[in-house]
Residue, then its C-alpha position, 0 to 999 in steps of 0.5 A: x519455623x524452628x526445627x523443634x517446632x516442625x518436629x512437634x507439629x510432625x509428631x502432632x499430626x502422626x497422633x491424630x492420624x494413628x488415633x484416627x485410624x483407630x477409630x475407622x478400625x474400631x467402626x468396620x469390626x463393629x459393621x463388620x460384626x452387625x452383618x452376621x445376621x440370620x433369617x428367622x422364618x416362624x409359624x405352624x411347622x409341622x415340628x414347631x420349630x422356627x427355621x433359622x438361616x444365617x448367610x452360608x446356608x442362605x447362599x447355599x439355597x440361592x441357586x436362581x440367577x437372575x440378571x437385571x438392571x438395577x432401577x435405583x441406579x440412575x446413573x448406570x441404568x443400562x447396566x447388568x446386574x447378576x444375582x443369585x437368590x432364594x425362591x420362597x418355595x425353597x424356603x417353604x421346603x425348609x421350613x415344613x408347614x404343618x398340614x392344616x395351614x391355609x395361608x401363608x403371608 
């Protein structure tokens, strides 16, 4: 193969990775901005008003630890896992529910 041709082929290549890595940029800041997400509790509050969290308020309420194995991991079954999380009485706090509510699904 010439010298000419191997410098073409090099230079080919180089393209399609710098476009390639353009692409997998381009799709983690588009992951990257569907995860900024929040969770909406509505209902009959005592203000009537939905109570909106997004993650850092939401990881400031998880103040539970539990430590659990994981029942969908086959494969690492024995496993440890530590999570912290929310208990939906904390949520109720937040959220204030307006005095004649008698059920809360």
């Amino acid at each position: 193969m010439s010298k000419d041709k191997s410098l073409l082929l090099s230079e080919t290549l180089r393209e399609r990775v710098y476009a390639r890595n353009a692409e997998i940029v381009a799709d983690n800041a588009k992951k990257a901005q569907q995860s900024q997400w929040n969770l909406v509790i509505q209902g009959e509050t005592e203000i009537s008003k939905s109570l909106k969290l997004n993650w850092q308020k939401l990881q400031a309420l998880a103040t539970n630890r539990v430590r659990t194995t994981d029942p969908l991991d086959i494969l690492h079954s024995n496993e440890i896992f530590d999570f912290y999380g929310v208990p939906v009485s904390a949520l109720l706090q937040q959220f204030v529910v307006a005095d004649h509510v008698i059920n809360i699904t």
